[in-house]
C-alpha positions, -999 to 999 in steps of 0.1 A, spaced: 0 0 0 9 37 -7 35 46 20 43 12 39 79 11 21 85 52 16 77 50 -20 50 74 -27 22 62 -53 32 27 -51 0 1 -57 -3 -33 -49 -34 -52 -55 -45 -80 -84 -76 -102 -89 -81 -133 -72 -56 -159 -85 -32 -137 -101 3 -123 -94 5 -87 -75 32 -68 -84 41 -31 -70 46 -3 -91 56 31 -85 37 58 -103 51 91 -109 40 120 -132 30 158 -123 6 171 -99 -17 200 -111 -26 214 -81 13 221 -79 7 250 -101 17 233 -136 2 248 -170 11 217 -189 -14 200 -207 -15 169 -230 -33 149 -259 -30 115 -273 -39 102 -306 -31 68 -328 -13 78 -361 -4 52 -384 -6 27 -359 14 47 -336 3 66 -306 18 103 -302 13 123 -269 11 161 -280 17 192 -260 33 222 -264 71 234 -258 66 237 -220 47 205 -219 78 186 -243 101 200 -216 81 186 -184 78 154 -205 113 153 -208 124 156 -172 104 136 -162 116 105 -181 152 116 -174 143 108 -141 125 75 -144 159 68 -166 180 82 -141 164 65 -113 161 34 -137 140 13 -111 117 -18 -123 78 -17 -124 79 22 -124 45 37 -144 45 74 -159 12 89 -153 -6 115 -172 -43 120 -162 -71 138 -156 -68 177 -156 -33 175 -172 -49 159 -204 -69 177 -230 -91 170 -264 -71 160 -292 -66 190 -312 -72 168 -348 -102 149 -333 -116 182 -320 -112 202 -355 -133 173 -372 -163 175 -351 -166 210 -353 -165 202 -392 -193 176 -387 
């Protein structure tokens, strides 16, 4: 559970039968103040996350830390408030 071994956001918990692993979860807090905001969309078979400079920048330190701390099971997290409408899937339903 969150806390019992001093990593914060760590999650441990599976379906009856299966394997529980613990992960810790990092990614930005918007109540910390942060502006950044992100989309995702599939293109050619690829998925893209799309923000703007700032957001690329906040991206980018936060995998050189997950590569810097290089520890197993760890999850990047972008959710909720940070994450907005996809700016190509928007434009087509306002075309619609």
């Amino acid at each position: 559970m969150p806390g019992d071994d001093g990593e914060q956001g760590s999650y441990q918990g599976a379906p009856e039968g299966r394997c529980a692993r613990r992960h810790a979860i990092h990614g930005s807090d918007p109540a910390s103040g942060t502006t950044e905001r992100f989309a995702t969309n599939r293109y050619h078979g690829t998925w893209h996350i799309l923000s703007d400079v700032g957001g690329a920048r906040l991206l980018g330190r936060l995998m050189w830390a997950m590569a810097f701390q290089r520890h197993a099971d760890t999850i990047l997290l972008l959710d909720g408030p940070l994450l907005v409408e996809n700016p190509f899937d928007a434009d087509r339903r306002r075309r619609s």
